[in-house]
KETOR-297109 format. One line per field, with one value per residue: x, y, z of N, C-alpha, C in turn; residue number from 1; chain; residue in one letter. Coordinates in steps of 0.2 Angstrom, whole numbers, always signed. Example, Ala and Ser with C-alpha at 12.3 -4.5 7.8 and 13.67 -1.06 7.14 Angstrom:
2
nx: (+66,+64)
ny: (-28,-11)
nz: (+39,+35)
cax: (+62,+68)
cay: (-22,-5)
caz: (+39,+36)
cx: (+66,+64)
cy: (-16,+0)
cz: (+39,+39)
resi: (1,2)
chain: (A,A)
resn: (a,s)
***
This chain:
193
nx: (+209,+200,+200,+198,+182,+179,+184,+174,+165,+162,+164,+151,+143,+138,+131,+121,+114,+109,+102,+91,+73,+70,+62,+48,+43,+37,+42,+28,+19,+8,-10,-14,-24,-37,-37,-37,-37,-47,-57,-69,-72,-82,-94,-104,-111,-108,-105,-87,-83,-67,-51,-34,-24,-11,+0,+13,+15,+27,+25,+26,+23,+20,+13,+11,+15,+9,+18,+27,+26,+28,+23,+24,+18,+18,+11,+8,+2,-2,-11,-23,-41,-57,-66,-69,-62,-57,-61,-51,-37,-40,-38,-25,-16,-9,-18,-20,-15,-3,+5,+16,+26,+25,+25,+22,+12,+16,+15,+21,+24,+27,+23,+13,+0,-10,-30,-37,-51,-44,-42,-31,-21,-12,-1,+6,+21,+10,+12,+8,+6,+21,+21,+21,+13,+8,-3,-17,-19,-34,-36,-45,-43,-49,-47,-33,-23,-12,-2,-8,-18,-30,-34,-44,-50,-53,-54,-52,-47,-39,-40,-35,-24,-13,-8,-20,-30,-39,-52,-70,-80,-93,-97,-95,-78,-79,-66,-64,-58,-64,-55,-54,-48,-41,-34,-28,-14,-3,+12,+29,+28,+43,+55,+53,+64)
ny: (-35,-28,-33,-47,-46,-39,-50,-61,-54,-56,-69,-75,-69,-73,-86,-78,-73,-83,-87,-79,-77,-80,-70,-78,-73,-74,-68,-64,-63,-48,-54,-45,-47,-49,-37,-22,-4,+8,+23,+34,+51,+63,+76,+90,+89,+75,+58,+55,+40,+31,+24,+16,+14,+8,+0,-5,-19,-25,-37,-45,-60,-68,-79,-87,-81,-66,-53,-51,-47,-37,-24,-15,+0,+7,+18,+24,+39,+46,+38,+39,+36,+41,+39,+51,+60,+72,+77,+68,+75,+85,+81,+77,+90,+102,+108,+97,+81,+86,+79,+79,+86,+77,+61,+50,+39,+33,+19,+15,+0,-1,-10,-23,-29,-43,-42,-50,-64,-66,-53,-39,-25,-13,-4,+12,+23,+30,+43,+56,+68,+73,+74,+65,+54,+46,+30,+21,+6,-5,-22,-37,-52,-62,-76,-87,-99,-113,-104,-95,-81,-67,-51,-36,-20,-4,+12,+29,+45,+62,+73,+87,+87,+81,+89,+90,+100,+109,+117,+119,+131,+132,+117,+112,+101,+87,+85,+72,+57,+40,+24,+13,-6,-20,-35,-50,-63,-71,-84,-84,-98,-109,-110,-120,-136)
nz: (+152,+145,+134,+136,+138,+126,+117,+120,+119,+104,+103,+108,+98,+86,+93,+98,+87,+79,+88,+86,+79,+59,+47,+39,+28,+12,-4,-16,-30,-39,-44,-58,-65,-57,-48,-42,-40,-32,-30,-22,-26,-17,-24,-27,-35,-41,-38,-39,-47,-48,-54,-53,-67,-67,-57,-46,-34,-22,-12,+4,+12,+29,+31,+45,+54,+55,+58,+52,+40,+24,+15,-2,-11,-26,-37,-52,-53,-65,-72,-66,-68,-72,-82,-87,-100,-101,-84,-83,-84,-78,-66,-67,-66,-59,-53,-45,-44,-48,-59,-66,-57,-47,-51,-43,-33,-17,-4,+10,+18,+38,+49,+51,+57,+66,+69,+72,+69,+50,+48,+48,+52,+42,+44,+39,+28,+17,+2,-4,-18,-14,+0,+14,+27,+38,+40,+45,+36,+35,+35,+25,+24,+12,+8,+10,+5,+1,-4,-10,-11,-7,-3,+5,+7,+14,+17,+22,+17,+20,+7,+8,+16,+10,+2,-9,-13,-22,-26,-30,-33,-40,-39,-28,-18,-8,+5,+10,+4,-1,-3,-11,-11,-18,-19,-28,-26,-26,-22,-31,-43,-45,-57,-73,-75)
cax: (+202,+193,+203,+193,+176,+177,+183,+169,+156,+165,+161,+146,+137,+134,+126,+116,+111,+106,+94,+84,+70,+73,+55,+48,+40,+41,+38,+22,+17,+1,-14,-18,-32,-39,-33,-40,-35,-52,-56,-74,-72,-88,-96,-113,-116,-109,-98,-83,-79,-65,-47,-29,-24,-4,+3,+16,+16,+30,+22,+30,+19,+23,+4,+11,+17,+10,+22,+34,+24,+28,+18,+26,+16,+21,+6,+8,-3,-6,-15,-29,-47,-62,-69,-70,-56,-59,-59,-46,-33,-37,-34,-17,-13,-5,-23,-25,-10,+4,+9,+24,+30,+24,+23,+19,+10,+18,+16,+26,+22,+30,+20,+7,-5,-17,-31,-44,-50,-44,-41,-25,-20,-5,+3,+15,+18,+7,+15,+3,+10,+27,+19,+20,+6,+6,-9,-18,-25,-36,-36,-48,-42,-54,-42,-24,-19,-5,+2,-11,-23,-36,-34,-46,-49,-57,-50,-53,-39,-42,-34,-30,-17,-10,-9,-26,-35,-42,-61,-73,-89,-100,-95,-87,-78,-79,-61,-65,-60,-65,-52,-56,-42,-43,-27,-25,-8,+4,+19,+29,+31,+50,+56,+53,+71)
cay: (-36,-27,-38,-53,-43,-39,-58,-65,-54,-59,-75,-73,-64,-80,-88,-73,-71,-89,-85,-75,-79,-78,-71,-81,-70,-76,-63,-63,-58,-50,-57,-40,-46,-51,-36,-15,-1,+12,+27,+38,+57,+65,+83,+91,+86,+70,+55,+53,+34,+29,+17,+18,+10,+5,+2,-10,-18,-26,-40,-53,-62,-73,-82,-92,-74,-61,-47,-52,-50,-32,-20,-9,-1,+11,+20,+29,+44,+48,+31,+39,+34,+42,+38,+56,+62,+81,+78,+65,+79,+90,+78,+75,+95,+106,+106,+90,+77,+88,+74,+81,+86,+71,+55,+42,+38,+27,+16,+9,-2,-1,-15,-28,-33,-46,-41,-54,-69,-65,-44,-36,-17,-12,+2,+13,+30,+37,+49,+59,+75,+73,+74,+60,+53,+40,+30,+12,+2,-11,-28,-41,-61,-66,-82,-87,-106,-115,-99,-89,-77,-63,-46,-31,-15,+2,+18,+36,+49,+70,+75,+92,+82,+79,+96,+91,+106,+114,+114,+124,+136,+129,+110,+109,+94,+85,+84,+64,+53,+35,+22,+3,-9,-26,-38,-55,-64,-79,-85,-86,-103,-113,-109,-128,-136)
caz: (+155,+140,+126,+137,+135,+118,+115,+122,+116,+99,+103,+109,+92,+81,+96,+97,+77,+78,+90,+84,+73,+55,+45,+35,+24,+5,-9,-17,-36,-38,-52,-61,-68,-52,-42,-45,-35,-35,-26,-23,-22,-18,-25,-25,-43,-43,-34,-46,-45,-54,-53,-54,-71,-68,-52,-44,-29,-18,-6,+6,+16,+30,+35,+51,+59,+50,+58,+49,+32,+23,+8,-2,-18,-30,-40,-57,-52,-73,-75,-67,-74,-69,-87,-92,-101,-98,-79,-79,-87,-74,-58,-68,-66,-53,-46,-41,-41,-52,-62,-69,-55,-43,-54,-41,-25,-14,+1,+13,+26,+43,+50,+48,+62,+65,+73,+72,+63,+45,+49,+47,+50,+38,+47,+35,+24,+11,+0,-13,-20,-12,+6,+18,+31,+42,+40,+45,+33,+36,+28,+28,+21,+7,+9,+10,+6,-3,-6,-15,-7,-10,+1,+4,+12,+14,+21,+20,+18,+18,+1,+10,+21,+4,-2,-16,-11,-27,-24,-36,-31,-42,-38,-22,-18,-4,+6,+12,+0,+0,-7,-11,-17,-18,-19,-27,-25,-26,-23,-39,-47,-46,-65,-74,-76)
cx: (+197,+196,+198,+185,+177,+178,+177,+161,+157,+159,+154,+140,+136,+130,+116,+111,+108,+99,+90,+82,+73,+64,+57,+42,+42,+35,+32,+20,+9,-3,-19,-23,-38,-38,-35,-38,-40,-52,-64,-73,-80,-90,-101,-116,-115,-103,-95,-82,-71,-56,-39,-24,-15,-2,+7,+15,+23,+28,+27,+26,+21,+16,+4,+12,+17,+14,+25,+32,+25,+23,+21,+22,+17,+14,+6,+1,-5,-12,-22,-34,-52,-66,-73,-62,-53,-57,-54,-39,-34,-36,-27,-14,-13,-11,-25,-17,-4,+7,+16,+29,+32,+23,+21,+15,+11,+14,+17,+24,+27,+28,+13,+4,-12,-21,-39,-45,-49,-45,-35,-27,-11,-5,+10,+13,+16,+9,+12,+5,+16,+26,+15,+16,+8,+0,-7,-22,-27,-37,-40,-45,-46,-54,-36,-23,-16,-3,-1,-15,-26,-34,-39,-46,-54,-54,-53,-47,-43,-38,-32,-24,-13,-7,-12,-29,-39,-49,-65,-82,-94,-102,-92,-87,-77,-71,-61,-64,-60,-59,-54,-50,-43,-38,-28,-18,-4,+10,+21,+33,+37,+49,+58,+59,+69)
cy: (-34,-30,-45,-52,-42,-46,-63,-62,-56,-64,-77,-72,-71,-84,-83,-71,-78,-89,-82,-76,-77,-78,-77,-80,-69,-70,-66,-62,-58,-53,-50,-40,-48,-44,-27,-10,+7,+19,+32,+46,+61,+75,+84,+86,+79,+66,+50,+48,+33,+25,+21,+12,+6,+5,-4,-13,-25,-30,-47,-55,-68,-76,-86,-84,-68,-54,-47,-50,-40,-30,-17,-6,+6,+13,+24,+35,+47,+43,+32,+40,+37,+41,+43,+61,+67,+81,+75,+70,+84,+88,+77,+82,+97,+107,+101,+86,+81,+82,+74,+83,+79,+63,+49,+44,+33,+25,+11,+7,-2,-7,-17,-30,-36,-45,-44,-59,-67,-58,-43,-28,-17,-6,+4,+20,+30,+43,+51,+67,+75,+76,+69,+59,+46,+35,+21,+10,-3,-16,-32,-46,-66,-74,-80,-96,-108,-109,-95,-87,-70,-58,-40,-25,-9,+6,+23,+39,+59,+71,+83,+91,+81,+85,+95,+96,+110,+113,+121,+124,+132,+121,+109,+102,+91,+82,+77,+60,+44,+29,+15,+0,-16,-33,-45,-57,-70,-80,-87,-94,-106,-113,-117,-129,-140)
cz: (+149,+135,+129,+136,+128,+115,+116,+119,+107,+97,+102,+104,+87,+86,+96,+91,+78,+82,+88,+76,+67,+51,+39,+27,+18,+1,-15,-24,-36,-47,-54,-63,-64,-46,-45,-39,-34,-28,-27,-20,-23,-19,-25,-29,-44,-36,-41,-42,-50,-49,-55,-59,-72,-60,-50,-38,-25,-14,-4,+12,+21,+34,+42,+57,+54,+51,+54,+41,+30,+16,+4,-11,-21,-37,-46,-56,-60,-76,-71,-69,-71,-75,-91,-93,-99,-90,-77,-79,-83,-69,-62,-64,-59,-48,-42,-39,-45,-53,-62,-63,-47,-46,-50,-33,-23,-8,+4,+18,+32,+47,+49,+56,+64,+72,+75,+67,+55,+43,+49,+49,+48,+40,+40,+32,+17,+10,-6,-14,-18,-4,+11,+23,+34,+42,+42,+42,+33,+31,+30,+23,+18,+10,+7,+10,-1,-8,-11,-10,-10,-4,-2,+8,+9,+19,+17,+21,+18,+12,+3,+14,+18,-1,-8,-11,-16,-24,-31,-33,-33,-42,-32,-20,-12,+1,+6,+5,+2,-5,-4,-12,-12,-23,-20,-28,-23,-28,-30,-40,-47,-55,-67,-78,-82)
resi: (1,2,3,4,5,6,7,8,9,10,11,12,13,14,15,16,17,18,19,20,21,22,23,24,25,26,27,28,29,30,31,32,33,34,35,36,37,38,39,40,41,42,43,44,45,46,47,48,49,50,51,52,53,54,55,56,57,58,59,60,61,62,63,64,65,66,67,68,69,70,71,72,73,74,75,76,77,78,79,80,81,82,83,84,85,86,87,88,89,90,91,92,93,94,95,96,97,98,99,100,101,102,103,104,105,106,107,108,109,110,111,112,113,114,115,116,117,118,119,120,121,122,123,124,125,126,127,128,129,130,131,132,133,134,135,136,137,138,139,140,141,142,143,144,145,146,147,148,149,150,151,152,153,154,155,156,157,158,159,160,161,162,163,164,165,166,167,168,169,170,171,172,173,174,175,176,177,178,179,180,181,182,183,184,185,186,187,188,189,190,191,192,193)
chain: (A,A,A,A,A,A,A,A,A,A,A,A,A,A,A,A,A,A,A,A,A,A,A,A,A,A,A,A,A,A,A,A,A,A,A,A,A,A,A,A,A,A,A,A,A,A,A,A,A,A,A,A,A,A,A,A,A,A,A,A,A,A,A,A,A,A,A,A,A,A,A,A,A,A,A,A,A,A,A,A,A,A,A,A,A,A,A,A,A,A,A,A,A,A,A,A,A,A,A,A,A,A,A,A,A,A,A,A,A,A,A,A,A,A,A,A,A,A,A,A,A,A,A,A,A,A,A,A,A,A,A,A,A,A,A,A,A,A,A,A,A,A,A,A,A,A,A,A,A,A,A,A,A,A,A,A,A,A,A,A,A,A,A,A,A,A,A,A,A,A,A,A,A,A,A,A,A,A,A,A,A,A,A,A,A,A,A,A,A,A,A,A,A)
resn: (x,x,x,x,x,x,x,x,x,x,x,x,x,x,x,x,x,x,x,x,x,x,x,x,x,x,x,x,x,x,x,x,x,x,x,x,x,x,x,x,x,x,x,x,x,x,x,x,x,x,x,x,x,x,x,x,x,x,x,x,x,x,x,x,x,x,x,x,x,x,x,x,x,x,x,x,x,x,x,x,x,x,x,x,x,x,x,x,x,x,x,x,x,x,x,x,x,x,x,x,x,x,x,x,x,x,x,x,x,x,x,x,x,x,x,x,x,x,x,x,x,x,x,x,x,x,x,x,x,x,x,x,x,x,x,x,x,x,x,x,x,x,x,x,x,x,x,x,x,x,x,x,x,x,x,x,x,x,x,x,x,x,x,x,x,x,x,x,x,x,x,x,x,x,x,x,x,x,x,x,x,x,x,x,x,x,x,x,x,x,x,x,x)
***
């Protein structure tokens, strides 16, 4: 009796796999030169703007169902730019992002969803200092046809969530930081035979 149960659910599992959808979420390269990843941290005396000058990202999009479509981007946390040297050498340090002992920030998306004409939220973990966070980031769809498209967004984060906490007396920094980033991106090209 269980030799004919286990033969049949046997049998059974290649129907089963067939059924179910298969994504069709194809990988992505992005256009660097089209494509910035910025951030505004705000203090008494000033609001430091500035970018993040190396980073990877990971994309598979699938535009007919975008559940199915994933994110995942890897950030060199040293290639930050604020356009002065002095302070860029101190967010490197143990006060701010510990380069050396934290070299990147990630995030990985858990899922994607649409949530209106040409809106997304990318649900996934953020990890800055080697301390992860759940977050949702909002996307809005410049455009998306024959496999190129334009993505952006805006989100806040508390850098004390992240263990950045340094602050200073005479400058203090405001926990809230404001992050921009701004995505273009297409399928890649069939290599010419």
């Amino acid at each position: 009796m269980f030799a004919t149960r286990r033969l049949a659910a046997l049998l059974a599992l290649p129907l089963f796999v067939a059924a179910r959808p298969l994504s069709d979420a194809k990988p992505h390269t992005i256009d660097k030169a089209h494509s910035e990843i910025n951030f505004v941290a705000d203090s008494r005396m000033l609001s430091a703007h500035g970018f993040f000058g190396k980073w990877e990202a990971d994309v598979k999009l699938d535009a007919a169902k975008w559940e199915n479509s994933s994110v995942a981007i890897t950030i060199d946390a040293a290639s930050i730019n604020t356009r002065v040297e002095r302070r860029d050498g101190h967010l490197r340090s143990a006060d701010f992002f510990d380069v050396e002992k934290h070299p990147n920030i990630t995030f990985k998306s858990v899922s994607v969803k649409s949530t209106g004409a040409n809106k997304l939220d990318i649900t996934g973990d953020l990890t800055v200092r080697g301390t992860t966070k759940r977050i949702t980031v909002p996307a809005t769809m410049v455009f998306y046809e024959g496999g190129m498209g334009r993505f952006r967004g805006q989100f806040a984060i508390n850098r004390m969530d992240y263990g950045v906490s340094y602050d200073s007396k005479l400058n203090p920094i405001q926990p809230e930081v404001q992050v921009q980033w701004d995505i273009a991106l297409a399928e890649p090209k069939p290599a010419a035979k």
